[in-house]
C-alpha positions as CSV (number, residue, x, y, z in Angstrom):
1,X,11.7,-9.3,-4.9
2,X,10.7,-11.3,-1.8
3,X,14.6,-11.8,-1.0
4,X,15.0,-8.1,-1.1
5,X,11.9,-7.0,0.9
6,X,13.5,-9.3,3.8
7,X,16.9,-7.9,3.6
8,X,15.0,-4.2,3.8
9,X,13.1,-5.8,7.2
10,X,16.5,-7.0,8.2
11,X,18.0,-3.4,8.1
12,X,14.8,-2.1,9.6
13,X,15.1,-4.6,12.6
14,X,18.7,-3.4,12.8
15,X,17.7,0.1,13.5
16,X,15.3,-0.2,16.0
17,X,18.0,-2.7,17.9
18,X,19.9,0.6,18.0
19,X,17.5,2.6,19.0
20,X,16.3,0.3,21.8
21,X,20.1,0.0,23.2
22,X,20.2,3.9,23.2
23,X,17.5,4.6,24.7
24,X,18.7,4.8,28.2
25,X,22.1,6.5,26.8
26,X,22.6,9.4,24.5
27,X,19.3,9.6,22.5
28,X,20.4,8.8,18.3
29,X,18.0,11.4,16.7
30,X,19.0,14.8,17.8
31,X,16.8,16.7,20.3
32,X,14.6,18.9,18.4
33,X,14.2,22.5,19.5
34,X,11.0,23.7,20.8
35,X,7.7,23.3,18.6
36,X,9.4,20.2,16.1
37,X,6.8,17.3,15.7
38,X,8.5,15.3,18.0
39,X,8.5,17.0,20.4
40,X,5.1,17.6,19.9
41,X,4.2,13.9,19.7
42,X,5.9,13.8,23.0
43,X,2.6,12.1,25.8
44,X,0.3,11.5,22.7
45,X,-1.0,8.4,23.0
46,X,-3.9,7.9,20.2
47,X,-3.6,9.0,16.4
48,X,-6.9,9.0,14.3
49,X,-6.1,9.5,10.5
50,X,-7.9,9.8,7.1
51,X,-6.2,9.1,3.9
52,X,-7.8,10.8,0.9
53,X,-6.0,9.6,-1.8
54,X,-3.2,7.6,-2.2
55,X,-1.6,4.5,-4.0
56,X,-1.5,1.0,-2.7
57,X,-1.4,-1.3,-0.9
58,X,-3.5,-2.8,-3.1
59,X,-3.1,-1.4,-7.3
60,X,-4.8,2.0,-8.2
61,X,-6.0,4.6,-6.4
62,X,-7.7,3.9,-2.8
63,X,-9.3,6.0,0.4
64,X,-8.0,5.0,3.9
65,X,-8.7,5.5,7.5
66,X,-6.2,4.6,10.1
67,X,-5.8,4.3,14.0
68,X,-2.4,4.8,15.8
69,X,-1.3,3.8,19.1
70,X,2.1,5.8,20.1
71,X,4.3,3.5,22.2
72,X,6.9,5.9,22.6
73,X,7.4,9.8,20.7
74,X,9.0,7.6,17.9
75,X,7.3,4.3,18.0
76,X,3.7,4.0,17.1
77,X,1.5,1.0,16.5
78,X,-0.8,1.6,13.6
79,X,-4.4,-0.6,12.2
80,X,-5.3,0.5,9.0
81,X,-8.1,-0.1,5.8
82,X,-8.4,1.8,2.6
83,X,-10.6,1.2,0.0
84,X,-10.8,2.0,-4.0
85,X,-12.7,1.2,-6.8
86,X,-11.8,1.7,-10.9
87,X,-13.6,1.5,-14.1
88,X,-13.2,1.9,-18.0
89,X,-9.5,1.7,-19.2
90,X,-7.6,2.7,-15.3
91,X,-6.1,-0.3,-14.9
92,X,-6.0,-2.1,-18.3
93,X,-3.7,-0.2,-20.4
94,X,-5.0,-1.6,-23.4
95,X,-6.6,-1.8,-26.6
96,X,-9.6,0.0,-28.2
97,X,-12.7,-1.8,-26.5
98,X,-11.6,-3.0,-23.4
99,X,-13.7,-1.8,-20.3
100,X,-12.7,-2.9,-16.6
101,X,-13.8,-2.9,-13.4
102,X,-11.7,-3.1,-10.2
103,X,-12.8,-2.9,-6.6
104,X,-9.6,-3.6,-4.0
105,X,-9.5,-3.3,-0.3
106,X,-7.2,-4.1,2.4
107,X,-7.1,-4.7,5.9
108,X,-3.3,-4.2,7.7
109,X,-1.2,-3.9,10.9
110,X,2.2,-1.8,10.9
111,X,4.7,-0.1,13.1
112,X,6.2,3.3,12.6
113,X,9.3,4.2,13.5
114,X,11.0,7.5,13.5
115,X,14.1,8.2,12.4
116,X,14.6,11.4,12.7
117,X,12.0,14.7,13.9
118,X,9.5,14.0,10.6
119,X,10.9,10.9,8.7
120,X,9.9,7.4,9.3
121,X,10.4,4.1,8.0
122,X,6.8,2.0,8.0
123,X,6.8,-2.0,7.9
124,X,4.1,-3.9,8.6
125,X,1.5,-7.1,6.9
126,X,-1.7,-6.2,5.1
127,X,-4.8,-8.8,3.8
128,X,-5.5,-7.4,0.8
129,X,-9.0,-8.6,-1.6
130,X,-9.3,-7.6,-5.0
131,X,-12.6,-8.3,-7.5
132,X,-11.3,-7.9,-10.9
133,X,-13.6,-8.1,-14.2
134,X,-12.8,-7.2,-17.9
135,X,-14.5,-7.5,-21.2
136,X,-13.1,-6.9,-24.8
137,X,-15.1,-6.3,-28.0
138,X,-13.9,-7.5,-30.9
139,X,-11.0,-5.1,-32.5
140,X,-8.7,-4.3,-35.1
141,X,-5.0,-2.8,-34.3
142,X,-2.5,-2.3,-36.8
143,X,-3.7,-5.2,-38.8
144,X,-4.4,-7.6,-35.9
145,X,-7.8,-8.6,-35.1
146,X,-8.9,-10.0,-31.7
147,X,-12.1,-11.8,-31.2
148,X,-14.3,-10.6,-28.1
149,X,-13.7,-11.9,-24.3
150,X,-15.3,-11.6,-21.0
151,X,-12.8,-12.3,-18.2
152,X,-13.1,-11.9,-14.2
153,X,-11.7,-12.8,-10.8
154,X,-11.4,-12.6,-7.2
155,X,-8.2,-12.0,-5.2
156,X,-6.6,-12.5,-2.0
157,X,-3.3,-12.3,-0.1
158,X,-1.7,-11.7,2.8
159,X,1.9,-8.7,1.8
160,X,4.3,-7.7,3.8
161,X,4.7,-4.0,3.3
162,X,7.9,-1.3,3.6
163,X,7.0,2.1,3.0
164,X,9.5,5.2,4.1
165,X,7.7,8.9,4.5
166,X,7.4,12.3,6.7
167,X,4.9,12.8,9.6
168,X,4.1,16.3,11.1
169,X,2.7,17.0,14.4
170,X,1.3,20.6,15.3
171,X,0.2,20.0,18.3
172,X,-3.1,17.9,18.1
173,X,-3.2,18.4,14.4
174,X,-1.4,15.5,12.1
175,X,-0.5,15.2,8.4
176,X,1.5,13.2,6.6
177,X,2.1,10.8,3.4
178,X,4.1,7.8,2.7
179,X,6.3,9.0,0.0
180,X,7.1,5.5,-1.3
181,X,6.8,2.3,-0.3
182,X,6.7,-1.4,-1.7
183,X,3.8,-4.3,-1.1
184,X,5.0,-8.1,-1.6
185,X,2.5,-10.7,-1.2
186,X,3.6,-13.9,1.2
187,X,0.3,-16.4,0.2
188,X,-2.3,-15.2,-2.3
189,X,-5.1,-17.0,-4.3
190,X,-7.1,-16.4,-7.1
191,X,-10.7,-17.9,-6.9
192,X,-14.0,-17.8,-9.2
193,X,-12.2,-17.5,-12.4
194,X,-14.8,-17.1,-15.2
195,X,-13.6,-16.6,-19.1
196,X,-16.0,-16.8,-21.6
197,X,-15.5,-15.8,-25.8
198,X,-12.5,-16.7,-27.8
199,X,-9.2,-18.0,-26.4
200,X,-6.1,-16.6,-27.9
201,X,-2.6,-15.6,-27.2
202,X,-3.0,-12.1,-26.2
203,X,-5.7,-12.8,-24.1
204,X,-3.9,-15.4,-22.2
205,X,-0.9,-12.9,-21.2
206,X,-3.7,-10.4,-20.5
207,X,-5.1,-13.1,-17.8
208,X,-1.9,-13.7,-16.3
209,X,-1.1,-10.2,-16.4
210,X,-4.1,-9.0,-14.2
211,X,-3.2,-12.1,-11.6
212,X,-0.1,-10.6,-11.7
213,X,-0.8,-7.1,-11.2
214,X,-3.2,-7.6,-9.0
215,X,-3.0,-10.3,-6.7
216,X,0.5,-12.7,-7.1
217,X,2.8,-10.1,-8.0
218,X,4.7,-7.0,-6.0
219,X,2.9,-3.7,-6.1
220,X,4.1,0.3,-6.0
221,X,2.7,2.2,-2.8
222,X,3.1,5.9,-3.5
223,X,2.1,9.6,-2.1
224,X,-0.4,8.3,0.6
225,X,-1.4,11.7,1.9
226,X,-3.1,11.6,5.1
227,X,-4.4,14.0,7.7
228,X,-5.9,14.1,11.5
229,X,-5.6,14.7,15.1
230,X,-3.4,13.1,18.0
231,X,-4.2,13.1,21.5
């Protein structure tokens, strides 16, 4: 995954190498007619956006505000956080009894480059914290029994992020969503690790599971709607 996400940074380099030796030729995006959003972004030079809802960078659902700082119609600069918290059976797709609790935030720096008069292509490094905590009663599932366990974490790493999506500018007002998008982490740890109750099998792949999802392994960012003004 981490050899793919640097070939996709490669290609993304690429294109802005084009772009840059372009830019005092023939433009490569097509001039847009008269009230397209980039020609509306044209002299905007701050973007404030809120993000709702949306998925990633860190897993589940999460809340997000955003500044932007256009260098260019097509270039912007972007510092973003989101926020999101889960609880009962969201994130542990599991068996009867399980109840867990997830609280992730992030903290990231990204560019934004257009490719066209709405679509973009987003790269940038985010410092993501996750605090993780699940507890299973003791159940019964086709014949299996599994003794009760407490189990619970904190998270930390530092991903490197590609995301493609549409932007729309009417006049001051913004919207937009990152359609899709993928989060690898570079360096992550896991810290205060507590497991108390029975140890077995299943709830050893459950543990390394949640690192996984969570912290260590490469998450899905998807449908980050988001909304505000540029000036």
């Amino acid at each position: 995954m981490k050899s793919s996400f640097l070939s996709l940074i490669c290609i993304f380099l690429a294109s802005l190498v084009s772009n840059a030796a372009t830019e005092d030729g023939v433009s490569t995006l097509k001039r847009p007619s008269n009230g397209s959003s980039e020609e509306n972004r044209d002299g905007k030079e701050i973007m404030l956006v809120a993000q709702p809802v949306g998925f990633g960078p860190v897993a589940g659902t999460s809340s997000g505000l955003a500044i932007g700082f256009f260098a260019s119609a097509n270039s912007i600069f972007l510092i973003d956080a989101t926020y999101g918290r889960s609880s009962g059976e969201l994130i542990n797709f599991s068996w009867n009894g399980d109840h867990t609790d997830f609280v992730g935030s992030s903290v990231g720096i990204h560019f934004k480059q257009f490719l066209a008069n709405s679509f973009y292509m987003r790269v940038g490094l985010d410092q993501r914290h996750v605090e993780y905590s699940t507890s299973h009663s003791k159940s019964s599932w086709f014949g299996i029994t599994e003794a009760p366990y407490a189990y619970s974490f904190t998270g930390d790493s530092t991903a490197g992020s590609l995301a493609i999506g549409n932007q729309w500018q009417f006049r001051g007002f913004t919207l937009g969503c990152d359609w899709f998008g993928v989060s690898t982490p570079l360096a992550s740890t896991v810290s205060n690790e507590k497991f108390s109750g029975a140890v077995s099998s299943s709830s050893d792949i459950r543990v390394e599971n949640s690192r996984k999802q969570l912290v260590t392994g490469s998450s899905i960012q998807a449908v980050r709607f988001y909304l505000g003004a540029s000036f």
